[in-house]
DSSP file (Angstrom, degrees, kcal/mol; ACC not computed):
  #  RESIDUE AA STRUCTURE BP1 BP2  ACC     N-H-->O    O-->H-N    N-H-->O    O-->H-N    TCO  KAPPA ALPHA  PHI   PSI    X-CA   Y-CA   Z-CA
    1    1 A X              0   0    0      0, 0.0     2,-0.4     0, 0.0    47,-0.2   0.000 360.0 360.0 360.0 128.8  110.0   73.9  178.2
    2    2 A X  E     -a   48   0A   0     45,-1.6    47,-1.0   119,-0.1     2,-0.4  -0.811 360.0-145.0 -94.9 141.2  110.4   72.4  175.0
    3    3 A X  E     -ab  49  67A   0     63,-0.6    65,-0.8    -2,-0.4    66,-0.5  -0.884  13.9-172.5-142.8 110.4  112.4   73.3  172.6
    4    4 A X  E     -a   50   0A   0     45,-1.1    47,-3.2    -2,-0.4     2,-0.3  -0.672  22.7-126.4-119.0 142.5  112.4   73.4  168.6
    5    5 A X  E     - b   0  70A   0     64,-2.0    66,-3.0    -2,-0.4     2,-0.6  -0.804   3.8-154.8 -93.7 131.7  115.4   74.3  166.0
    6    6 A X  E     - b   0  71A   0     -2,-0.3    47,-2.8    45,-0.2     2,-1.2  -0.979  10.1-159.6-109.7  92.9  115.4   76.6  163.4
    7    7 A X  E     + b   0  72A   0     64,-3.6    66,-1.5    -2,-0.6    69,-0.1  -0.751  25.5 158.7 -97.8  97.1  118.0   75.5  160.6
    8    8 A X        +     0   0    0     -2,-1.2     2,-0.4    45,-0.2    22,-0.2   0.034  54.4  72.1 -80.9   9.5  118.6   78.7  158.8
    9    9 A X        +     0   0    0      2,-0.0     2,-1.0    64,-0.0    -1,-0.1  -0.887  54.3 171.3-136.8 103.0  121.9   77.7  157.3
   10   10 A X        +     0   0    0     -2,-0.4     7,-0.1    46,-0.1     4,-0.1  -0.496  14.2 171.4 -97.2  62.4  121.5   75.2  154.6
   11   11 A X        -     0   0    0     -2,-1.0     3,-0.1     5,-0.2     4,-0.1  -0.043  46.8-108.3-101.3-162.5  124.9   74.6  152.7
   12   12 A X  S    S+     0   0    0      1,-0.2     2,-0.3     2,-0.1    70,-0.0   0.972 110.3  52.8 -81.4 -72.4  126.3   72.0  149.9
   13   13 A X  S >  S-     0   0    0      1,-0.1     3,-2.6     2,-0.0    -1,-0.2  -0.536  92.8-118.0 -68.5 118.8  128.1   70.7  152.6
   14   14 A X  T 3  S+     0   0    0     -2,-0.3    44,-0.2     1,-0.3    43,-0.2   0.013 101.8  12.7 -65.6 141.7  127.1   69.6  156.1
   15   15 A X  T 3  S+     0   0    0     41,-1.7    -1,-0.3     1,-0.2     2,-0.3   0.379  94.9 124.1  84.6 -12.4  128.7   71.5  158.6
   16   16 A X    <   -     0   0    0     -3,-2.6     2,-0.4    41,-0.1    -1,-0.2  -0.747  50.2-140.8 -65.3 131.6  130.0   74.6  156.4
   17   17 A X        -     0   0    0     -2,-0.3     6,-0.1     1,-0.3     3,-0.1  -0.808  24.7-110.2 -89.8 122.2  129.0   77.9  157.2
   18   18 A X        -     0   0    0     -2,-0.4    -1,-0.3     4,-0.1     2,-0.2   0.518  52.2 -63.7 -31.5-165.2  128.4   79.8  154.8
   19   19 A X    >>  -     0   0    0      1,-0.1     4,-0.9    -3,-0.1     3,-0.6  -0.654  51.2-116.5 -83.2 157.8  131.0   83.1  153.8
   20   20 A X  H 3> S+     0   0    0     -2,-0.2     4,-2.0     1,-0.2     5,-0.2   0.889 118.4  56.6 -71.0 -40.8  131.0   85.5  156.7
   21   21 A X  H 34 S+     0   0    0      1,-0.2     4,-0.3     2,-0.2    -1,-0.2   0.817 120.5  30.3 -73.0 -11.7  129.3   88.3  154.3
   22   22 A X  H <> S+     0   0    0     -3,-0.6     4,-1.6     2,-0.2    -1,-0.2   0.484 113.0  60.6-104.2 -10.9  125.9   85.6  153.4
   23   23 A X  H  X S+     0   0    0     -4,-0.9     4,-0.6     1,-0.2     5,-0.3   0.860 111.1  42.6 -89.4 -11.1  126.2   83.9  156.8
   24   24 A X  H  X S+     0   0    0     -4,-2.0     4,-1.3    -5,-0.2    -2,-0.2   0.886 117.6  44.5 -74.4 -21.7  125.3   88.1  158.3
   25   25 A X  H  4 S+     0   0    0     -4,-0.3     4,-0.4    -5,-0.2    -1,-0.2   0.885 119.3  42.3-103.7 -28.8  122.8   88.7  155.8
   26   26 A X  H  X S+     0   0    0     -4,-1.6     4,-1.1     2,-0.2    -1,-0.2   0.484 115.7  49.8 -69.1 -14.5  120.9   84.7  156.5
   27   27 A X  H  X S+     0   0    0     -4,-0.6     4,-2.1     2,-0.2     5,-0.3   0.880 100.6  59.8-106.6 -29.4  121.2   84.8  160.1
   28   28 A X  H  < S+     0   0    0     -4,-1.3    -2,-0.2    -5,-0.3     4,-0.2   0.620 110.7  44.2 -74.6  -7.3  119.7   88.3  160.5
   29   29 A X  H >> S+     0   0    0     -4,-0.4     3,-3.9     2,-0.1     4,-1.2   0.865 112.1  56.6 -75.5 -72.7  116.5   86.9  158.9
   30   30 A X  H >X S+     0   0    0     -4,-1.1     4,-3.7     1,-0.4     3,-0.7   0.786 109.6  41.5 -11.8 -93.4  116.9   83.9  161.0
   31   31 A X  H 3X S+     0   0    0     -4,-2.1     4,-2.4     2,-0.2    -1,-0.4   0.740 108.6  58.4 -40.8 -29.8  116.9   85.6  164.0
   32   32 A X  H <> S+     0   0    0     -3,-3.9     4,-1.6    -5,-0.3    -1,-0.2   0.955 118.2  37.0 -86.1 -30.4  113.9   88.3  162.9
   33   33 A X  H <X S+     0   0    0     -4,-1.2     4,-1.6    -3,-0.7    -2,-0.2   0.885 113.4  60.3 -69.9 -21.2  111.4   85.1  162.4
   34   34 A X  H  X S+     0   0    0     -4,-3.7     4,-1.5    -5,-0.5     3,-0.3   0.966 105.0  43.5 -17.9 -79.4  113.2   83.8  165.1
   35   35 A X  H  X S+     0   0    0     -4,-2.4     4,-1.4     1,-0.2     5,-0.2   0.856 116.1  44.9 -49.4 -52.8  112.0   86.6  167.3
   36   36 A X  H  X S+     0   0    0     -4,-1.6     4,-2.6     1,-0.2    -1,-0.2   0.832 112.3  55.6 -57.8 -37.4  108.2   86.7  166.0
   37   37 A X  H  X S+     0   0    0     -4,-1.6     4,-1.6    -3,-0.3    -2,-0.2   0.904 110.6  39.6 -83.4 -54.3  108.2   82.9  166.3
   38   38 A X  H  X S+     0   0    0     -4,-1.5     4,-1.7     2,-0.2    -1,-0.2   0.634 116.7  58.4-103.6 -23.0  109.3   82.7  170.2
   39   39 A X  H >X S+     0   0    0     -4,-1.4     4,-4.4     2,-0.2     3,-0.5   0.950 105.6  47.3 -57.1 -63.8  106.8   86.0  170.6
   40   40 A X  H >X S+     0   0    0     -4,-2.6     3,-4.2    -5,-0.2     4,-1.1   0.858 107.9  53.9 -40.8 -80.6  104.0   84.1  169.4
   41   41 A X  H 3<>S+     0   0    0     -4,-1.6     5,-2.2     1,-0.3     7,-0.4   0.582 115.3  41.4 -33.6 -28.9  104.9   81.1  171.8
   42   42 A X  H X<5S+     0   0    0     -4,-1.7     3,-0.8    -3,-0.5    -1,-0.3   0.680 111.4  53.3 -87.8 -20.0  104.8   83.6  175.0
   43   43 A X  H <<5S+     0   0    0     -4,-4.4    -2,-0.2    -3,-4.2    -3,-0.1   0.987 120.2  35.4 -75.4 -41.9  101.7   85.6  174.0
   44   44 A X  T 3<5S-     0   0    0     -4,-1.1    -1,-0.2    -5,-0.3    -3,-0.1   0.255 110.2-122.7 -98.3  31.5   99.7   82.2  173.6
   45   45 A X  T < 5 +     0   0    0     -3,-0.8     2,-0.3    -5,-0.3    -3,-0.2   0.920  47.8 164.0  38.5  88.4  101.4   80.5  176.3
   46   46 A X      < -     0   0    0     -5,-2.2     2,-2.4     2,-0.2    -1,-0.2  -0.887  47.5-122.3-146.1 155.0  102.9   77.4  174.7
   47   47 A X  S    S+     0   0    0     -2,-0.3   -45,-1.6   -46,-0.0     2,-0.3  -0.481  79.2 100.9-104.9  53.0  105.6   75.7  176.7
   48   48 A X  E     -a    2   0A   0     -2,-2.4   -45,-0.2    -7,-0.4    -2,-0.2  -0.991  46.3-170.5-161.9 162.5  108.2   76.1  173.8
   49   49 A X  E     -a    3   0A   0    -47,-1.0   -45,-1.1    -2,-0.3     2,-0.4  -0.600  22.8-134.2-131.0-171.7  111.0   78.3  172.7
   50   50 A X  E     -a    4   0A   0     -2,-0.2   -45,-0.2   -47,-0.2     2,-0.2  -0.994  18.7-158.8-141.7 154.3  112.6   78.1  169.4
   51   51 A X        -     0   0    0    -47,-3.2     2,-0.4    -2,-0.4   -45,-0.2  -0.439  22.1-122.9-101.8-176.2  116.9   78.1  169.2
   52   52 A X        -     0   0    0     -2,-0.2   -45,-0.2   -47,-0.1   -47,-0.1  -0.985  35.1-117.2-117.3 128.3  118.8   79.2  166.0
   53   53 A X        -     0   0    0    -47,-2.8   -45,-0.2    -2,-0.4     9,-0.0  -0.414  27.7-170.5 -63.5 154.1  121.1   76.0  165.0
   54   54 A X  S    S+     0   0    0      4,-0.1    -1,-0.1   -47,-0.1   -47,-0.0   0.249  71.5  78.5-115.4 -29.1  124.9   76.9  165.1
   55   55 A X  S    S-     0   0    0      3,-0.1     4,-0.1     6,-0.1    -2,-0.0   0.744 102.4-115.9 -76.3 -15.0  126.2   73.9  163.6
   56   56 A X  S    S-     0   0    0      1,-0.1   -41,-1.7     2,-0.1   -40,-0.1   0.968  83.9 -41.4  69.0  64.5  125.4   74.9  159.8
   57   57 A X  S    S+     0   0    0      1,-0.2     2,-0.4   -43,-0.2    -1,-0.1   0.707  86.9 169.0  70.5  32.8  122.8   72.0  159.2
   58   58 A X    >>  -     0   0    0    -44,-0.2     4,-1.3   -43,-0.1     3,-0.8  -0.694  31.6-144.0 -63.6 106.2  125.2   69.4  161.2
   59   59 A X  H 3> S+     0   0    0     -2,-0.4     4,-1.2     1,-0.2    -1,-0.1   0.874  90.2  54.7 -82.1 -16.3  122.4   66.4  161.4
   60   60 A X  H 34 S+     0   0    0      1,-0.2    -1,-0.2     2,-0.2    -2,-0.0   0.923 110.3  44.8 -51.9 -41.3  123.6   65.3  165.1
   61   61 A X  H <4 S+     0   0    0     -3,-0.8     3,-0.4     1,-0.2    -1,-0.2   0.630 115.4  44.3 -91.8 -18.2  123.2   68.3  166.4
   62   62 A X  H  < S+     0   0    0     -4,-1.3   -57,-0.2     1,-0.3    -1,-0.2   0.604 121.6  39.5-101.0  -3.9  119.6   69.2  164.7
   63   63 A X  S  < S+     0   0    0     -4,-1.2    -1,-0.3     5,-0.0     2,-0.1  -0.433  91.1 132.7-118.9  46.9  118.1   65.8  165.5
   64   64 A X  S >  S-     0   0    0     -3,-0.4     3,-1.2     1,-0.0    -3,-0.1  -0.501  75.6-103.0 -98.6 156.9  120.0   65.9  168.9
   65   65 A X  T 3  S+     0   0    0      1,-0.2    -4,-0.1    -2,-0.1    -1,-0.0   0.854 113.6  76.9 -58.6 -32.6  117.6   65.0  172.0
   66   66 A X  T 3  S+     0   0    0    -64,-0.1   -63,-0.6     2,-0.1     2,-0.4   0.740  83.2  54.2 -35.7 -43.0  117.5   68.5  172.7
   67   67 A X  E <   -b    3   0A   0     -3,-1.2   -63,-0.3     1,-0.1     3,-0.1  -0.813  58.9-162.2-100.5 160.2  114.9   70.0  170.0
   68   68 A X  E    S+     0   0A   0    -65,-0.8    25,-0.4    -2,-0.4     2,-0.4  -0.039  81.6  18.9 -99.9   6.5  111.4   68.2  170.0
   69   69 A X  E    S-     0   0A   0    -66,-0.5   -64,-2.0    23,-0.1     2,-0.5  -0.917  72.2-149.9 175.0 144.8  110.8   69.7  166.6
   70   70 A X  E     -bc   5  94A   0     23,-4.0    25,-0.8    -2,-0.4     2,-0.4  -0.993   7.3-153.2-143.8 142.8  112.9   71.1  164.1
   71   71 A X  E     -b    6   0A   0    -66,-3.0   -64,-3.6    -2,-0.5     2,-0.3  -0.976   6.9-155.3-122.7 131.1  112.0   73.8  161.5
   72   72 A X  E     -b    7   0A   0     -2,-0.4    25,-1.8    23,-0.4   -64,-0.2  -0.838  13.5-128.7 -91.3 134.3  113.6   74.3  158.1
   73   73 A X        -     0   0    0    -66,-1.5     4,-0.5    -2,-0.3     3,-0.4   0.044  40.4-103.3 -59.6-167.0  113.9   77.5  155.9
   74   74 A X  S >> S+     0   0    0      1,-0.2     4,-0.6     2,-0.2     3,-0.5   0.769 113.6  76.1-102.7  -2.8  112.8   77.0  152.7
   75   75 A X  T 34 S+     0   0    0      1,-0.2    -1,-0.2     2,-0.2    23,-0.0   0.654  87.1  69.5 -53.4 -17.2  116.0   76.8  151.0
   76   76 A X  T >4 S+     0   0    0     -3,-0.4     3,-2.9     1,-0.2    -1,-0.2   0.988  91.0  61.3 -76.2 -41.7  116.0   73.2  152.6
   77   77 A X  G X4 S+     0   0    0     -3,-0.5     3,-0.7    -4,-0.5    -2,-0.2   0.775 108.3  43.4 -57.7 -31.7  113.1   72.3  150.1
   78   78 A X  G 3< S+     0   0    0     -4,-0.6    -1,-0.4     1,-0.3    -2,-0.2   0.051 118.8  41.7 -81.9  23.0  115.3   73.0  147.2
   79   79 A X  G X  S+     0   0    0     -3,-2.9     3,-1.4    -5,-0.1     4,-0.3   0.149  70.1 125.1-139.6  27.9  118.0   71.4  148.4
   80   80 A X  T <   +     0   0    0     -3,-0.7     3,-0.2     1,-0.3    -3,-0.1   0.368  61.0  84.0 -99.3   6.0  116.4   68.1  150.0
   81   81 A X  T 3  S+     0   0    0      1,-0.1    -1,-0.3     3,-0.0    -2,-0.1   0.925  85.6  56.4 -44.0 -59.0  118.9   65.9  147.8
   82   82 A X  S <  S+     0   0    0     -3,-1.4     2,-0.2     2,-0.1    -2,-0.2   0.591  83.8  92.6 -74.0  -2.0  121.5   66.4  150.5
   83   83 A X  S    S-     0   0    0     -4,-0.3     2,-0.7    -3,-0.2    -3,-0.0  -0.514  78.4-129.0 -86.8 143.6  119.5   65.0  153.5
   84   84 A X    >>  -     0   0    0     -2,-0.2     3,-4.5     1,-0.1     4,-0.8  -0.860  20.6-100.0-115.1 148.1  120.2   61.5  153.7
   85   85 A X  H 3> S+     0   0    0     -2,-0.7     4,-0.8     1,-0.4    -1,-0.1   0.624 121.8  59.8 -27.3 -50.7  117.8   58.4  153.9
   86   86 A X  H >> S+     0   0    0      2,-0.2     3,-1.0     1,-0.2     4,-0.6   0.881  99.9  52.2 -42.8 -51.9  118.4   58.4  157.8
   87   87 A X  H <4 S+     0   0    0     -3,-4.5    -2,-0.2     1,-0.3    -1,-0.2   0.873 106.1  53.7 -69.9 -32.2  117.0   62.2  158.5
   88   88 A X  H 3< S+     0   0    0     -4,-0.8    -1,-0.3     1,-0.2    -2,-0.2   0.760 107.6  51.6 -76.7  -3.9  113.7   61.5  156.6
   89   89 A X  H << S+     0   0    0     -3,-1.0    -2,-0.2    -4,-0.8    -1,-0.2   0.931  89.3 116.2 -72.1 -55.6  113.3   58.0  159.2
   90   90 A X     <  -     0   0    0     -4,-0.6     4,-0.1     1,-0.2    -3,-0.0   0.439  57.5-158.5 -74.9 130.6  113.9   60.7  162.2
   91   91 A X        +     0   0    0    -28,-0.1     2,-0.5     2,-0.1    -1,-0.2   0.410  62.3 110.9-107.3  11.9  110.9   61.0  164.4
   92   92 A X  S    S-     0   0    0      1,-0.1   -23,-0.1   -29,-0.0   -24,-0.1  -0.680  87.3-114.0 -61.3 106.7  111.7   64.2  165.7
   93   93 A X        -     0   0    0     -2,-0.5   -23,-4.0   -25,-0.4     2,-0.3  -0.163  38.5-156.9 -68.5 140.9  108.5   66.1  163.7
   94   94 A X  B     -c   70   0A   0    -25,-0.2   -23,-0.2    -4,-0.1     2,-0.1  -0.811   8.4-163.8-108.8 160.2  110.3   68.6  160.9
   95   95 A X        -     0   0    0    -25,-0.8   -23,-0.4    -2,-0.3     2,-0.1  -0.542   6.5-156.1-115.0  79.0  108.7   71.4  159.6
   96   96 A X        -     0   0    0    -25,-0.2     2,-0.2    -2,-0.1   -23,-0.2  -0.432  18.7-145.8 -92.3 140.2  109.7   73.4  156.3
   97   97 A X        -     0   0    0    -25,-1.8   -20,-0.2   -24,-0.2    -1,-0.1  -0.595  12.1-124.7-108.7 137.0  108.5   76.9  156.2
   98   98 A X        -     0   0    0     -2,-0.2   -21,-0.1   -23,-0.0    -1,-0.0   0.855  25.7-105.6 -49.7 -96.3  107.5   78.6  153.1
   99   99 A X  S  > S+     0   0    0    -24,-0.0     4,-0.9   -26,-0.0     5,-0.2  -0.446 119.4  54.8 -83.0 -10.4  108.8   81.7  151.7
  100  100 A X  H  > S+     0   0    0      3,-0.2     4,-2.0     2,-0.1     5,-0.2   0.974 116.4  40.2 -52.9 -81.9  105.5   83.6  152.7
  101  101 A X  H  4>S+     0   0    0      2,-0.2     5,-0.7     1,-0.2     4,-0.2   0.628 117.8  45.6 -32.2 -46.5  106.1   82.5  156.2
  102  102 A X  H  45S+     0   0    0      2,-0.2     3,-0.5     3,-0.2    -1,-0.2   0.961 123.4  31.8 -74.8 -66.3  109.7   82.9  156.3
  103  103 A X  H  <5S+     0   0    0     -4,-0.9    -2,-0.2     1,-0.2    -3,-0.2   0.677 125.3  35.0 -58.3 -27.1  109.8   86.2  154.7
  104  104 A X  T  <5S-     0   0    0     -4,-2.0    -1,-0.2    -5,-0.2    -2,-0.2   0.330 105.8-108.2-126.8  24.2  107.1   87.8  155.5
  105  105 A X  T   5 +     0   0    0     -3,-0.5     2,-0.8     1,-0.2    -4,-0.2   0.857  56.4 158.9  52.6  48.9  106.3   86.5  159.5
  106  106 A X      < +     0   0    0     -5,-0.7     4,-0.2    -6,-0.2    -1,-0.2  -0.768  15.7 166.8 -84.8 142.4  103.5   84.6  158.7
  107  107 A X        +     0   0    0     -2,-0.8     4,-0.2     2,-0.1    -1,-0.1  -0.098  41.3 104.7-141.0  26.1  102.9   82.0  161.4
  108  108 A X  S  > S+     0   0    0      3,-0.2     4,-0.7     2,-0.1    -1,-0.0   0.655  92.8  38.1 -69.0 -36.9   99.1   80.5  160.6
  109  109 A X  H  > S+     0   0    0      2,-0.2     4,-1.5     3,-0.1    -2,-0.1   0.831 116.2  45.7-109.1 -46.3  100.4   77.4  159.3
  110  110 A X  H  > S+     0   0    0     -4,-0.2     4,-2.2     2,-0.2    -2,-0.1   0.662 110.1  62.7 -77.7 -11.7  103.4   76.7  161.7
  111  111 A X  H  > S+     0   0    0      2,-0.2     4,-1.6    -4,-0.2    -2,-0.2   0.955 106.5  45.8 -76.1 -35.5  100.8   77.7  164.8
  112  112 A X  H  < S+     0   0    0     -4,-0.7     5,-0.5     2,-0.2     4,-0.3   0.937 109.7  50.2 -64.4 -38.5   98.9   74.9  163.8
  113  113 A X  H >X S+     0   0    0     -4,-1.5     4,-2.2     1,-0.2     3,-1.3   0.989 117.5  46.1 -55.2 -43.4  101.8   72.4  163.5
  114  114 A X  H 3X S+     0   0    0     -4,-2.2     4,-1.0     1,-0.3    -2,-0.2   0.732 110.4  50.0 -86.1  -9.8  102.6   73.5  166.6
  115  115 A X  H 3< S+     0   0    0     -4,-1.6    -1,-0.3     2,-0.2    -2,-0.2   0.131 110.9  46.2 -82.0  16.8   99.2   73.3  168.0
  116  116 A X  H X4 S+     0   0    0     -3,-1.3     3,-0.5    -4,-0.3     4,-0.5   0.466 111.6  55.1-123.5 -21.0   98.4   69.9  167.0
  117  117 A X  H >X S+     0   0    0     -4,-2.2     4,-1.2    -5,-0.5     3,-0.5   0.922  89.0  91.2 -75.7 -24.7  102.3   68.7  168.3
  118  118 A X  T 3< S+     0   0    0     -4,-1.0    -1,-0.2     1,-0.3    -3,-0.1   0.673  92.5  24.7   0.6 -80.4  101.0   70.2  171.4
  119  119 A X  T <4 S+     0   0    0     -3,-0.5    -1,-0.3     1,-0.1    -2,-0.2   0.622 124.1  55.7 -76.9 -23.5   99.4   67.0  173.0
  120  120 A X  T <4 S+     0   0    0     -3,-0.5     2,-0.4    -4,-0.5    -2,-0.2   0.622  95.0  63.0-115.8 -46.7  101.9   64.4  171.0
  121  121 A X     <        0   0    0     -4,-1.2  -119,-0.1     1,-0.1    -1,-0.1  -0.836 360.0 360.0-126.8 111.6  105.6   65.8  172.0
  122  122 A X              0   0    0     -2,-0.4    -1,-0.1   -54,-0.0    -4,-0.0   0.378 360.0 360.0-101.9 360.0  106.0   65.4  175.9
């Protein structure tokens, strides 16, 4: 099974977790597109599961051999200063999710990303 990351904790600093009262209120969104996202992937039978990163946007650990595909909230698009020169080289295919998407469990646009990595990510 293959396996794609969802980094839902974006901070000024890599590896900080947010405060305990923004990291309950960020991760329980995580985790409900989480859930819809890993639904989809068993109702249309796709050989992939989606994690939540743990590391607080630690780039070893989200470009680790482990994910085949990494998804971003959309707070990473306002913040895509902090990524450094290295992560945009990274052939591990990223995806950043909208606020439509994020918020509101739309999945049209990440089933296609993930239907075209389909044949491509082995």
């Amino acid at each position: 099974m293959k396996t794609c990351c969802l980094v839902w904790e974006i901070p000024v600093i890599e590896g900080e977790h947010y405060n305990p009262i923004m990291n309950v209120i960020y991760m329980q969104k995580a985790k409900k597109f989480l859930n819809q996202l890993n639904r989809y992937f068993q109702d249309e039978n796709m050989d992939w599961k989606c994690v939540l990163d743990r590391s607080a946007c630690t780039y070893n650990e989200i470009f680790s051999s482990e994910n085949q595909a990494v998804i971003f909230v959309p707070e990473a698009k306002t913040r895509q200063w902090l990524y450094k020169k290295e992560i945009q080289a990274v052939s591990i295919p990223k995806y950043y999710l909208d606020f439509a998407e994020y918020n509101e469990g739309k999945l049209d646009k990440i089933a296609i990303f993930f239907m075209n990595l389909k044949n491509d990510v082995q």
